[in-house]
N, C-alpha and C positions, 0 to 999 in steps of 0.2 A: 375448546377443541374437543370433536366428539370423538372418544377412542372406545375400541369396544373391551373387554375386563382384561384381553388377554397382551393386546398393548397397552393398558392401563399397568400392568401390573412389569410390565417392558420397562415403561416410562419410569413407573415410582423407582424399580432396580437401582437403573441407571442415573439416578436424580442424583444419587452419592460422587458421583464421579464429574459430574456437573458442578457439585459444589465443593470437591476440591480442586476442581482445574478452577473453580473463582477463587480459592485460598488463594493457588500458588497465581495467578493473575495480578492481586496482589500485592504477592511481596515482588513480583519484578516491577510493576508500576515502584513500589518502595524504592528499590534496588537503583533505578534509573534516575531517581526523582531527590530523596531526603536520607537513605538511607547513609551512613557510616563507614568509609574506605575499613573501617576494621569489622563490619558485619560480614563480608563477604563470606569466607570461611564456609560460615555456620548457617549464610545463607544457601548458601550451596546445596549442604546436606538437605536441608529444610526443603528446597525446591526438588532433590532429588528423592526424597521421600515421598512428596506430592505424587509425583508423576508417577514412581512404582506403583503407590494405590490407587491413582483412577485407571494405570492400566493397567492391572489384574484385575478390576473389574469389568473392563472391557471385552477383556480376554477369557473370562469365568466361561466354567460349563455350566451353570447358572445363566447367566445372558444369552449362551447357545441354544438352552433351552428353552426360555421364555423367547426369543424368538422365531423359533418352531410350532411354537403352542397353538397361535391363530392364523388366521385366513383373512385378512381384513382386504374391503373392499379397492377394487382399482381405483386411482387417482384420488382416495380419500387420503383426512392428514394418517390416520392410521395405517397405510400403506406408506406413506411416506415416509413415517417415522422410522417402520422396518428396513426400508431398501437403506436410508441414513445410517441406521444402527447396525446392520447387519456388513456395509462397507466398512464401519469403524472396528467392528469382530473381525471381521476376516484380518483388515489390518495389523491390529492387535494381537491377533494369537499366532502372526507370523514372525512378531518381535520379541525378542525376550525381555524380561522386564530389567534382567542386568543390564542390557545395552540401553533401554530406557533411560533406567535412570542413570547410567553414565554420562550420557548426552547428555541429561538436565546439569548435572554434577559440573560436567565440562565447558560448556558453553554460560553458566554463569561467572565459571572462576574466568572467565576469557573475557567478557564483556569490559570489565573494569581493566583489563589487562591491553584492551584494545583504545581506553581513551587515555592510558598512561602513553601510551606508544606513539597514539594520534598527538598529543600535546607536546612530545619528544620528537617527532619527526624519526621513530626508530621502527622501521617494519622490523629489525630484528629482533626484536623484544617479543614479536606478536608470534614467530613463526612455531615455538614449541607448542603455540594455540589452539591454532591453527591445524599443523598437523595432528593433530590427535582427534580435534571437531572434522578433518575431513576425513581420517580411516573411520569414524564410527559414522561418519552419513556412508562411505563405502562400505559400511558392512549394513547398514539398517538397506540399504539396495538390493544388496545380496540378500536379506532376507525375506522384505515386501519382492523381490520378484519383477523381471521385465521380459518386454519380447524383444526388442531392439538392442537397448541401450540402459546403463544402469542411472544415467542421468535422468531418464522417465519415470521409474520408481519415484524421485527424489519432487519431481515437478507435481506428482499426480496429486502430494500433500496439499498442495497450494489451491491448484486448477485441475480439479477431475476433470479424464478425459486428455489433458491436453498430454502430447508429446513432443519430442526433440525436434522429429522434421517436422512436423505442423508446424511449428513456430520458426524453422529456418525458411520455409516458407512466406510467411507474415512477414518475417525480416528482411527477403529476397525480396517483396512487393513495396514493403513499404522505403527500400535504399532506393529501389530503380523511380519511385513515383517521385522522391523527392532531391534525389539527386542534383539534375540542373540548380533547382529552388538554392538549395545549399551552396553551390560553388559561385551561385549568383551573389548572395548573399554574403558568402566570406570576400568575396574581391570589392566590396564594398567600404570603402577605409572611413568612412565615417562613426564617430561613436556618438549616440543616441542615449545612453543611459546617464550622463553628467550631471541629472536632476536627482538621480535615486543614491546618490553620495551625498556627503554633510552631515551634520549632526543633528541624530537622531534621538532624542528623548527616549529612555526603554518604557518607562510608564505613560508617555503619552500614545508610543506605540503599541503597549500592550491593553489602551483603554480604546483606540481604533480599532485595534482587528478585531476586538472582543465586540464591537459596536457591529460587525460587519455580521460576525456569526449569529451575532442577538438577529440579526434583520433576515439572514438566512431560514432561523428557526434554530438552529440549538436551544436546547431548554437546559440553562443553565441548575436548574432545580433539580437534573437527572445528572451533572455533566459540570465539568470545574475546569479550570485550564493551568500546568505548572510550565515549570525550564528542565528541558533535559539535553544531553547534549546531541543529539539527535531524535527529531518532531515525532511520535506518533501518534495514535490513536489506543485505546484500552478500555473494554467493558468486563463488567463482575457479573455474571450473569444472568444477562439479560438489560433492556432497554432502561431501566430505572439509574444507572450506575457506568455512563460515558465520558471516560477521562481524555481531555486532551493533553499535549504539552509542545511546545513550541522553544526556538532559542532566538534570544537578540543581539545585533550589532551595531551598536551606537552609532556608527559610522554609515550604514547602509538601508535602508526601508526595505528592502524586497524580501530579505531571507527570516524575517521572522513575521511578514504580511502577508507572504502567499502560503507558507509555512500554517499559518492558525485557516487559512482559507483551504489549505488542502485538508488538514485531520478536523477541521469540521466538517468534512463532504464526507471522509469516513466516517463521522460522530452522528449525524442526521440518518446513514443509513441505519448504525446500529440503533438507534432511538426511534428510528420507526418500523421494528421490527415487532412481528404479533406478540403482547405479551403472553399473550394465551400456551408460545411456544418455550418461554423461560422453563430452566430446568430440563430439558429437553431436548435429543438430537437435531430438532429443526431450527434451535436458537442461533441465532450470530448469522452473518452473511454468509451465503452458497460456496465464495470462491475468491483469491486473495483479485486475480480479474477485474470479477463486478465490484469488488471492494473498491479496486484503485479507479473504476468508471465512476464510480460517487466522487471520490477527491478532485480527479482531476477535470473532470467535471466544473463542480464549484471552484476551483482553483483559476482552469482556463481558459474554458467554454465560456461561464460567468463572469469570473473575475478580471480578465483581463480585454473583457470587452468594451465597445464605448460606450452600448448603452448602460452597463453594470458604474461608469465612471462617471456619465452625465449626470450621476447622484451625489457619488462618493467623491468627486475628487474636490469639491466645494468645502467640504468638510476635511477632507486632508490639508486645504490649505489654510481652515481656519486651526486646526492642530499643529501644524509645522508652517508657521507662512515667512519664515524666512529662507527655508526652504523651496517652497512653494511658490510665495507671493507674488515673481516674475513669472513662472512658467505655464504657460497654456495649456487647457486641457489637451489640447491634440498633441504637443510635444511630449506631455505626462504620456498620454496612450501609446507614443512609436517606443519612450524608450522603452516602459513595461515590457511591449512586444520587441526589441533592440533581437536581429537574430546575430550570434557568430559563433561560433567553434570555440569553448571553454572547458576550462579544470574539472566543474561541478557540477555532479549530474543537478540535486535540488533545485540548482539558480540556473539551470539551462533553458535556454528561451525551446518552443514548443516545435520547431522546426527539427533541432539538431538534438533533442532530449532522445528520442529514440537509441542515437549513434552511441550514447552514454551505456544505454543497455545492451545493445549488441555487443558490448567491449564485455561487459560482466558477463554476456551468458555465452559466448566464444571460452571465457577467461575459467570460468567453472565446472564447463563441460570437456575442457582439458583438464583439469585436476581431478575432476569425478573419475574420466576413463583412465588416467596416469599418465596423459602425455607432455603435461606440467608438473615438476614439481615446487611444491610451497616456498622451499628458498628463491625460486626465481619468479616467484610469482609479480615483484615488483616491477621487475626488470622487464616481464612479459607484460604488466599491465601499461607502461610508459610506451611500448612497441604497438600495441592496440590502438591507445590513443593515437598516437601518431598516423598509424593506418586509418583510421575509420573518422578522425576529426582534424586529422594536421597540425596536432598542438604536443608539447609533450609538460607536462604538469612540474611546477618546481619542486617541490619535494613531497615526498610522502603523505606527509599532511594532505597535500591537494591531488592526493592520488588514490595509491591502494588502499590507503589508509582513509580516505573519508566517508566510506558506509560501515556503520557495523553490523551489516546482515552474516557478513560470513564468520564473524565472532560469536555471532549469539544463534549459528548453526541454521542461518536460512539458507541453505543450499535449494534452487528450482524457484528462488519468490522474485529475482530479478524482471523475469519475461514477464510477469505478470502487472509489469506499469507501462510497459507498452501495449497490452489487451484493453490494460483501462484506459489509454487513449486512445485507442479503436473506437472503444465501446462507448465511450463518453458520449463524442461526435452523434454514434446511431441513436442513442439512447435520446438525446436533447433535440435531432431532429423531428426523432419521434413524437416528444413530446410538444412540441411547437406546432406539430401537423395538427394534434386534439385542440391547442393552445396558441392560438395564433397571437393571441395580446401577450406572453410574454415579456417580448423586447421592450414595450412600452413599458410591461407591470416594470421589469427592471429600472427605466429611468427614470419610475417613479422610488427605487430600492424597496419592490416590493417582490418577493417572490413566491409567496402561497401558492398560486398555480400551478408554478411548476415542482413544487416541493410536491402539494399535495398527488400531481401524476404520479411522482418518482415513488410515494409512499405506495400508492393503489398498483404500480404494476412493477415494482424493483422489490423497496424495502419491505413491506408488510408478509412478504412468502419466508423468508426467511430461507432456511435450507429445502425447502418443502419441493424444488423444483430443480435439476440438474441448470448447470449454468448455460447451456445454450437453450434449452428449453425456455429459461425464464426470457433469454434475451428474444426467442422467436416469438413469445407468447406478446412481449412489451414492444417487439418493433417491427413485426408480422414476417422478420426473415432471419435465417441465421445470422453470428456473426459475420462482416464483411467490412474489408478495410477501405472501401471504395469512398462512401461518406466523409471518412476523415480524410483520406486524402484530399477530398476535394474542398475540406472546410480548409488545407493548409496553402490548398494551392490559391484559395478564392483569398485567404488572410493575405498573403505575406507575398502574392504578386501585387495588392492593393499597397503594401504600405514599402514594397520598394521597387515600384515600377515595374515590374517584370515581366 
């Protein structure tokens, strides 16, 4: 990366604070993974220590003034780095670093407080957690600043740029496009998924999906796979150092198959990001958006296609074939894609997955402005569902309680898995226009083509590019929900008549 002495010396600054957001990266990876119901405490502190120091560093008249210093040229990476670094200052020096690290402090003692709750069926347990993570995101609002709404402060961490009605917008287009599709689909009384039940080996399913990611391109060499109790992705900074972690049920194949197939679609973007940019504002993906257009992507686009199956399901039934050994590829493929109105956002077929989020960010955007409060939050979350999917969930467990975004303080990251299934659609048609032999490469289970597009015009920019920009540069138009609409309407009129 060519920078010139005065964002050189930007960069080297800032490299501190770089590597201790990889410390505390970390010990939450630890925290989630292997760590000790009696660490928590001390992890706490430890993480909120972290975070005090990389954000006074952020925050320093030292960083305000090395980025003042130079003039570097338009649309070089040294421009880029400044416009990157100089958004993470401004953010920075409007939060205090006691609110900082109280948030870290608070949303870790909550995390493990949220899978005692989850495994009790007790949202009561969770709600003193809760309220306390949601006045400090209502005060971190207050202090990042909005023009609208305090709920846009909170979103803009995730998705720069995006706002409240943007995305009620997206929401309003993408209910009314799929609307019919959905009530067609719920009056449907047949159940299609009776093959993805039975007993499931966890080792032999954890040496499958791991087979699938090896064929994706994960490079295990950068990159390992653990159990957590919710899947996600995690890099130490930069592409050398991509953790995944996934969970299994003995009983079920889907939720820890498409599980390792989605945080490897996170894991491949981060692993093909410029190293050049390690240590550096431009390091990690643009936007939590394009993040979840990688997942869901390889998740659904990919994986639960026929020709991605014409490969793989041969081999699933020499893995499971008493599972398997009656069941025909084509019946494997309807129930994968089985659509109805469920409990769970993860295991939600791709039709009715949207509805799952519009409940959360309806349900967040009342508690952010005050017009929910947190004891009733359960009560309001079972009313959602009923409204937006026609189901009301059995208990807690299969309700408020089964994301822990809003324990470990992700208030605004919900919308941003419906972006990534917008984006996914644009993103893969794109690449099939350059790439026409895809489909086949897939049923031969080969995908370097389309990996290697995804690298040359997604992963390799790393932050270097605002998120719509990147997405008009790789698919020659803004974001647009029109594509995916049309991928759900062409899917799932095909596989039920519609």
């Amino acid at each position: 990366m060519n920078l010139d002495k005065h964002t050189r010396a930007l960069v080297d600054y800032l490299s501190a604070a770089a590597d201790l957001d990889s410390a505390a990266s970390v010990l939450h990876w630890d925290q989630q993974t292997y760590m000790p119901p009696g660490g928590v405490a001390a992890r706490a502190e430890a993480l909120a220590t972290l975070s005090r120091l990389s954000h006074g560093i952020a925050a320093s008249e030292e960083t305000a003034r090395l980025l003042d210093a130079g003039d570097p040229e338009p649309g070089s990476d040294a421009a880029a780095v400044v416009r990157v670094a100089r958004r993470e200052h401004e953010r920075a020096t409007k939060l205090p670093s006691r609110l900082v690290a109280e948030t870290s402090r608070a949303t870790t003692l909550a995390e493990p407080a949220w899978r005692r709750a989850r495994a009790d069926r007790d949202f009561g347990s969770l709600v003193p957690h809760l309220q306390k993570i949601l006045d400090l995101q209502r005060a971190s609002a207050e202090h990042l600043g909005y023009e609208d709404h305090p709920y846009d402060a909170l979103l803009d961490r995730y998705e720069p740029g995006a706002t409240k009605s943007r995305l009620e917008l997206m929401f309003d287009e993408l209910k009314r496009g799929t609307a019919d599709m959905v009530r067609a689909v719920s009056a449907a009384a047949d159940d299609r998924t009776a093959p993805l039940r039975g007993a499931f080996d966890e080792v032999r399913q954890e040496t499958f999906g791991k087979s699938i990611a090896s064929a994706f391109g994960y490079d295990w060499g950068r990159g390992r796979q653990d159990r957590a109790p919710h899947p996600f992705c995690i890099n130490f900074g930069g592409p050398g150092d991509v953790r995944i972690t996934t969970r299994f049920d003995p009983d079920r194949l889907s939720p820890a198959l498409f599980a390792t197939l989605h945080e490897a679609g996170h894991a491949l973007y981060e692993q093909g990001v410029d190293p050049a940019y390690n240590r550096t504002p431009l390091a990690g993906g643009v936007s939590l958006g394009i993040h979840e257009s990688q997942s869901r992507l390889w998740e659904n686009v990919v994986g639960r296609s026929r020709p991605f199956w014409a490969h793989f399901y041969p081999r699933l039934q020499d893995a499971f074939p008493d599972a398997f050994g009656g069941t025909s590829a084509e019946d494997f493929y309807r129930a994968i894609n089985a659509a109805s109105p469920s409990e769970i956002r993860v295991e939600a077929d791709e039709l009715t997955y949207n509805l799952h989020v519009v409940v959360r960010f309806e349900l967040e955007v009342a508690l952010v402005e005050g017009s929910l409060a947190v004891p009733d939050l359960s009560d309001a979350w079972n009313a959602k569902m009923e409204e937006h999917l026609g189901i009301s969930p059995r208990d807690d467990a299969r309700g408020v309680l089964q994301d822990d975004h809003w324990a470990i303080g992700f208030f605004g990251y919900f919308p941003t898995y419906t972006l990534g299934n917008v984006l996914s659609v644009q993103l893969f048609e794109a690449a099939l226009k350059g790439n026409p032999e895809i489909p086949a490469d897939m049923e031969r289970g080969e995908f370097g083509a389309l990996l290697a597009w995804l690298r040359e015009s997604v992963h390799r920019h790393g932050k270097k590019h605002d998120p719509e920009a990147l997405i008009e540069n790789a698919t020659g138009r803004p974001p647009d929900t029109a594509p995916y609409l049309r991928y759900l309407e062409d899917k799932f009129s095909e596989l039920y008549d519609l």
